[in-house]
C-alpha positions as CSV (number, residue, x, y, z in Angstrom):
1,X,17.4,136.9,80.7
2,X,21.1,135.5,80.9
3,X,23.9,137.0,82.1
4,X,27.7,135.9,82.4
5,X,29.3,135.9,85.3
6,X,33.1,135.3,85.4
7,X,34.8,134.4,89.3
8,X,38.8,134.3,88.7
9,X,39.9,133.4,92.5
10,X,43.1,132.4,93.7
11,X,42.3,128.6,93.6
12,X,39.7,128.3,90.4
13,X,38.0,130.5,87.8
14,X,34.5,130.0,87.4
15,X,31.7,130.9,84.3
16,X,28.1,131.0,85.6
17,X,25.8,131.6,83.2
18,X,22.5,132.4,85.1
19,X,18.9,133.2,83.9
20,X,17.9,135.7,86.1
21,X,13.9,136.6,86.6
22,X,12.3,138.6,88.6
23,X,9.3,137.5,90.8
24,X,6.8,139.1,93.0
25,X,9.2,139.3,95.7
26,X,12.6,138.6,94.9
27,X,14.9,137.5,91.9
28,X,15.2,134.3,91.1
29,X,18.7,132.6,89.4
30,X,18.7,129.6,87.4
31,X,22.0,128.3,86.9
32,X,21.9,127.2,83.2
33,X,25.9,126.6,83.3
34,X,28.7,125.8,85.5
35,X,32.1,126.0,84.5
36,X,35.3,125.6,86.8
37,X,38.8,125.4,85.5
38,X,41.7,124.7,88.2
39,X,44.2,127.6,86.7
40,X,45.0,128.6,90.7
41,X,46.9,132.1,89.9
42,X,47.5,131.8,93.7
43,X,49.8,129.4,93.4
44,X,52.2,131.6,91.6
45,X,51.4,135.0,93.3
46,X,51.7,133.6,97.2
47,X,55.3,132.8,96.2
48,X,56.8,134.5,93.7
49,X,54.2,137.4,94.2
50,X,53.7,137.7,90.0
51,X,51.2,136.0,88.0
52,X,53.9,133.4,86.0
53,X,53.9,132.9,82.2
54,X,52.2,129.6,81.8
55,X,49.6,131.1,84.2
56,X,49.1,133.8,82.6
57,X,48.3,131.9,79.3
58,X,45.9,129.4,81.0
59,X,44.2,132.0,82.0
60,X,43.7,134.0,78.4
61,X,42.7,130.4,77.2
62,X,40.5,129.9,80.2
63,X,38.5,133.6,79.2
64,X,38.6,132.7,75.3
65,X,36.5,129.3,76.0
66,X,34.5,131.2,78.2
67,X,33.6,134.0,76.0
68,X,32.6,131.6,72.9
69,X,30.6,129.5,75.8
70,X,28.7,133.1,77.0
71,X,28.2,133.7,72.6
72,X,26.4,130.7,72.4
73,X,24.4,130.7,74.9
74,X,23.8,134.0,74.3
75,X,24.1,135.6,77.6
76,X,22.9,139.7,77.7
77,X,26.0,141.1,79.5
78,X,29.1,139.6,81.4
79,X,31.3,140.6,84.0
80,X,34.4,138.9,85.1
81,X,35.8,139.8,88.5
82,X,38.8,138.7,90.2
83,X,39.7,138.6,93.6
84,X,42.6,138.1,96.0
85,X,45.7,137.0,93.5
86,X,45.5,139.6,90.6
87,X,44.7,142.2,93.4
88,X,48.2,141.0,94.5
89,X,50.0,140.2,92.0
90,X,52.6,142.9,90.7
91,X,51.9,142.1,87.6
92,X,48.5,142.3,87.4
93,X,47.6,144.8,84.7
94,X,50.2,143.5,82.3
95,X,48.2,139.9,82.5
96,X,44.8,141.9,82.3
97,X,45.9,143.2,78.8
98,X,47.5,140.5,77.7
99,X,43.8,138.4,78.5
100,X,41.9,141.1,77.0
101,X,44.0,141.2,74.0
102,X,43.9,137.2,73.5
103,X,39.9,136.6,74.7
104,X,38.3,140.0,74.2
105,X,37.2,139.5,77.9
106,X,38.0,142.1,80.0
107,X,38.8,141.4,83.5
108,X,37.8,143.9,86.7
109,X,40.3,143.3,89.8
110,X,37.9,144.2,92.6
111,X,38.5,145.1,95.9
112,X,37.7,142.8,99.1
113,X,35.0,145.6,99.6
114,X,33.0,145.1,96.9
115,X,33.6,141.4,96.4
116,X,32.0,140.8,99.9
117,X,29.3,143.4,98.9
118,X,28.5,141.0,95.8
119,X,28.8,138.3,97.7
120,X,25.9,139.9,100.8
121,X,23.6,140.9,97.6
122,X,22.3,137.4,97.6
123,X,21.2,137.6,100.8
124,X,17.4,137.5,99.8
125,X,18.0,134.5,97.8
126,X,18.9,132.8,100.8
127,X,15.9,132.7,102.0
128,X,16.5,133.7,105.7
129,X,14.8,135.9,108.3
130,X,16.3,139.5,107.5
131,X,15.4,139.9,111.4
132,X,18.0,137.6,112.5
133,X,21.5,138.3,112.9
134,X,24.1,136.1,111.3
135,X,28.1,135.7,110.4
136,X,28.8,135.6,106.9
137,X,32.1,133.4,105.9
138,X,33.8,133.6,102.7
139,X,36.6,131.2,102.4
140,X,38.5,132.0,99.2
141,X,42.3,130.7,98.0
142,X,43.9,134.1,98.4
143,X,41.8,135.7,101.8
144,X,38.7,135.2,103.9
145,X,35.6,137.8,104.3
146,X,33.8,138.0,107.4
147,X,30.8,139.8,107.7
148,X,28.3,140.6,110.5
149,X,25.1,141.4,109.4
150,X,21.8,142.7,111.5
151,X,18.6,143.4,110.3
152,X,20.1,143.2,106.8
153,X,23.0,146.0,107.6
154,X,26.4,145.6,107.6
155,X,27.7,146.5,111.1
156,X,31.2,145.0,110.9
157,X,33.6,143.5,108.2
158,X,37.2,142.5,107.6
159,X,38.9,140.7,104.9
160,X,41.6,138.4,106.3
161,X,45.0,137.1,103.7
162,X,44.1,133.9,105.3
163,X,42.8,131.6,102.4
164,X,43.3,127.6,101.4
165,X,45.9,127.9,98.8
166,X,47.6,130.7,100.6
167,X,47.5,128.0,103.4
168,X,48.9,125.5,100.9
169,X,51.5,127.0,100.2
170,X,52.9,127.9,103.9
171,X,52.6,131.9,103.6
172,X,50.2,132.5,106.1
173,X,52.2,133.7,109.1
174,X,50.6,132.9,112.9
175,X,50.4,136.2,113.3
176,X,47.2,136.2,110.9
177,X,45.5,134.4,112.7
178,X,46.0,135.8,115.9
179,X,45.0,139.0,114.2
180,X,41.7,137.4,113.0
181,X,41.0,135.9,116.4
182,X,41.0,138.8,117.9
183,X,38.8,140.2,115.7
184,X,36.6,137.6,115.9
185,X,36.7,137.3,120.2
186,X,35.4,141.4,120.0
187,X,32.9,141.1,117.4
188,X,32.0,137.5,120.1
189,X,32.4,139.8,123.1
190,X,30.9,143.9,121.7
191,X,28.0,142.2,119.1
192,X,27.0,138.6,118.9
193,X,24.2,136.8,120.8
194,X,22.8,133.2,120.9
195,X,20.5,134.1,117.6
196,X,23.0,134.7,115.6
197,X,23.6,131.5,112.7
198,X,26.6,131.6,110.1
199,X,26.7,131.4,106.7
200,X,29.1,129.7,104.6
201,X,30.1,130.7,100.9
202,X,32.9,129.0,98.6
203,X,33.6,125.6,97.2
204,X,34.6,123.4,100.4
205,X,31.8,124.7,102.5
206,X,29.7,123.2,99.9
207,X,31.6,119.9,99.7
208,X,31.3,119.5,103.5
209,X,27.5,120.6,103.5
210,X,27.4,117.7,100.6
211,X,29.3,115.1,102.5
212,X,27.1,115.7,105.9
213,X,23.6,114.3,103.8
214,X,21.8,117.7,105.4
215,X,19.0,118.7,102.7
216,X,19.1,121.9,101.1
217,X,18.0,124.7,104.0
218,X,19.2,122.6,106.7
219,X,21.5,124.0,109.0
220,X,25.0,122.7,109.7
221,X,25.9,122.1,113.3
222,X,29.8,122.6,113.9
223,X,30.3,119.2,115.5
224,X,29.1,117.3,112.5
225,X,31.8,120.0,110.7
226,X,34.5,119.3,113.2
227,X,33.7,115.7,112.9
228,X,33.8,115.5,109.0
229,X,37.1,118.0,109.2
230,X,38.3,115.3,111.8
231,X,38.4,112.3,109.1
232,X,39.5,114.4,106.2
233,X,42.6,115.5,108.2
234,X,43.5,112.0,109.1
235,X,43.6,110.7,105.3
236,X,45.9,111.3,103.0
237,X,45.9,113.4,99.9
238,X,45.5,110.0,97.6
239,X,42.4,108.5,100.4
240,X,40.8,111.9,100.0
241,X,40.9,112.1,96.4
242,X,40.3,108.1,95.8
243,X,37.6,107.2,98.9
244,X,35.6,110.7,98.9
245,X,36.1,111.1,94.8
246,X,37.6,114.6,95.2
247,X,39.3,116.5,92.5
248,X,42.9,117.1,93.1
249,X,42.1,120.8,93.7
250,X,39.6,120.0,96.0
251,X,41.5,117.5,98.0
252,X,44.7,119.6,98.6
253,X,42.7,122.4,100.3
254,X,39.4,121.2,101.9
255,X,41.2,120.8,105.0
256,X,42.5,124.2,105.0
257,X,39.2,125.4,104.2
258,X,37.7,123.3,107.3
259,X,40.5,124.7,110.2
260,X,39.2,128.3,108.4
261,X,35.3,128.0,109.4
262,X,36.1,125.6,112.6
263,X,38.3,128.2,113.9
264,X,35.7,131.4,113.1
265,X,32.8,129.6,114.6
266,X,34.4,128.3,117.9
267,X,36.2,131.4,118.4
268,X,32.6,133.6,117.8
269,X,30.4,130.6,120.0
270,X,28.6,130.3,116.6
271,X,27.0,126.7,116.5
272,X,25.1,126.5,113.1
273,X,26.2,127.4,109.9
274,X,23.6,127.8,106.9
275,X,24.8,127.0,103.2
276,X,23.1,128.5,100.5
277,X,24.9,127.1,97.5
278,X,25.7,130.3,96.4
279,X,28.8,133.4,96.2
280,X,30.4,135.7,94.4
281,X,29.3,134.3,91.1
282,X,25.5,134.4,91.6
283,X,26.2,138.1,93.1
284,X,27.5,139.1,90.2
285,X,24.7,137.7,88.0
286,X,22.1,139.7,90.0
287,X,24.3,142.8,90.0
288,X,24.0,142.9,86.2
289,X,20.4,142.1,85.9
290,X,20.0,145.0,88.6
291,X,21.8,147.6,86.4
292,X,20.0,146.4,83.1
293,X,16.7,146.9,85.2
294,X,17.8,150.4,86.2
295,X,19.2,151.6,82.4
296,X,15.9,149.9,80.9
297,X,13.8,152.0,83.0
298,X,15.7,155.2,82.8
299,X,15.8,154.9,79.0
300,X,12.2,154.4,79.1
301,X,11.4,157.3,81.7
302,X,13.4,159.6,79.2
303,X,11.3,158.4,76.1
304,X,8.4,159.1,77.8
305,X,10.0,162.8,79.1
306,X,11.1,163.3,75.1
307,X,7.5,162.1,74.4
C-alpha cells in the first residue's frame, strides 16, 4: 500500500512515496520515490525571521508537483510535515494557506516533539538490539534532536536551534552550544555507559556514511568521521562540489553537519555511530500505514458489532 510522505525542512523538502507492508514481525518500506527540491525556507527565516515571497512560491510549486507525483502513483494517504523554519517563521500560517490554496496540499507544522517521535518510530526498521542503549542524532537545517533511548524508552530528549543552514547563516550564538554541551556532559555523566552506539539521521550523515565505503549495517567509528570532516573542512566550497560531486546544497553545509555529530559524540565518549538510511520521511510513512491499520480494523470490529 503507498503512502506520501512530505519532509519540508529548513534546508530541503522531500516526497517519499513508500510501499509499506507488513511482515511477520515488523513493517517493511520500500522506497518507490525520492524527490528532494533545494527550496531552504531557512535561509529566509534565520534572517529575516519570515518565510520571503519567492520562498513562499517555490514552495506552493514544490507541493503542486508533488501532489500530481503522489496522483499518479496513486499513493493511499499523504501527510506533509514541516519542521524547524515554518515553526519559526512569523509568517507561517499565511504561507500554509497560500500552499494549500495553490497545491491543494495541506501542510502540518509539527513540533520538535513529535517530529523526533516520527523520527524514533523507525526504530524497528533499524534492525538493532531493542536491549541496547543508544544516542539518536537528528541533524536538521533549522535544529538538532537528541534522543536517549533504553530498552526502546525514551529516557531523555532535547531539541537544540543548532542546525546546518542555521550554521550557514551565522545565527547560532556560542551560547548554544555551550547549552548543548552541557546537556550532553550530564546525559555522559547521570546515563551513558560503554554499550551505548549512536544513530545518525539526515542527509550529511548519509553522505559521510557513503563517502567512508562502510556497507549498509556497518558501524561508523568517529575517527574515520573526524577524518572524513577533516578533508572536507580543508577544501573549498568549489573542491567539495567538483572533486566529491556534491550538490551545491550539500556542499555548503556538510561541514556544519560534521562539527554537529563530532561534537555530540566526543562530548557523550560515544565511539560508533549506526546509519540506517532513514528519518522523518520513512516515520511518517509508517505513521500512516499505522492509522489506516487501526481505522481498517475498527471499521471492521463495528461491522461485525452492527452484524
Amino acid at each position: 500500500m503507498k503512502f506520501g510522505a512530505i519532509d519540508i525542512g529548513s534546508n530541503a523538502v522531500r516526497l517519499l512515496i513508500a510501499d509499506v507492508t507488513e511482515t511477520e514481525n515488523d513493517l517493511n518500506i520500500e522506497k518507490t520515490s525520492l524527490v528532494r527540491v533545494p527550496v531552504r525556507l531557512g535561509s529566509s527565516v534565520f534572517e529575516k525571521g519570515s518565510i520571503s515571497s519567492s520562498k513562499a512560491k517555490q514552495l506552493a510549486k514544490t507541493m503542486k508537483a508533488f501532489r500530481y507525483l503522489m496522483d499518479v502513483h496513486g499513493v493511499k494517504a499523504y501527510r506533509a510535515c514541516a519542521t524547524s523554519a515554518m515553526r519559526e517563521a512569523d509568517n507561517s500560517e499565511e504561507v500554509r494557506q497560500r500552499v494549500k490554496e495553490f497545491s491543494k496540499v495541506d501542510i502540518e507544522i509539527i513540533t520538535g516533539h513529535t517530529e523526533a517521535n516520527l523520527i524514533l518510530s523507525t526504530f524497528k526498521s533499524h534492525r538493532l538490539d531493542p536491549a541496547k542503549s543508544y544516542l539518536y542524532v537528528d541533524v536538521g537545517g533549522g535544529s538538532t534532536e537528541i534522543t536517549l533511548l533504553k530498552n526502546k524508552k525514551r529516557v531523555r530528549s532535547r531539541s537544540f536551534k543548532i542546525g546546518t543552514v542555521r550554521l550557514l547563516k551565522k545565527k547560532v550564538k556560542q551560547a548554544l552550544w555551550d547549552d548543548m554541551r552541557e546537556w550532553l556532559t550530564k546525559l555522559r555523566e547521570e546515563d551513558l555507559n560503554d554499550e551505548i552506539t549512536a544513530i545518525g539521521t539526515g542527509g550529511n550523515i548519509n553522505r559521510y556514511f557513503k563517502m567512508s565505503g562502510h556497507k549498509y549495517g556497518e558501524l561508523l567509528h568517529l575517527a574515520t568521521l573526524e577524518e572524513m570532516h577533516l578533508r572536507m573542512k580543508k577544501m573549498t566550497l568549489k573542491e567539495r562540489m567538483l572533486k566529491l560531486r556534491m550538490r551545491n546544497d550539500r556542499a555548503d553545509v556538510i561541514v556544519h553537519a560534521g562539527d554537529i555529530y563530532t561534537a555530540v559524540m566526543r562530548t557523550t565518549g560515544v565511539h560508533e555511530i549506526s546509519v540506517p538510511q532513514m528519518g522523518l520521511s520513512d516515520g511518517i510513512a509508517l505513521d500512516l500505514f499505522r492509522k489506516h491499520h487501526a481505522a481498517k480494523a475498527a471499521a471492521g470490529k463495528a461491522a461485525e458489532n452492527k452484524g
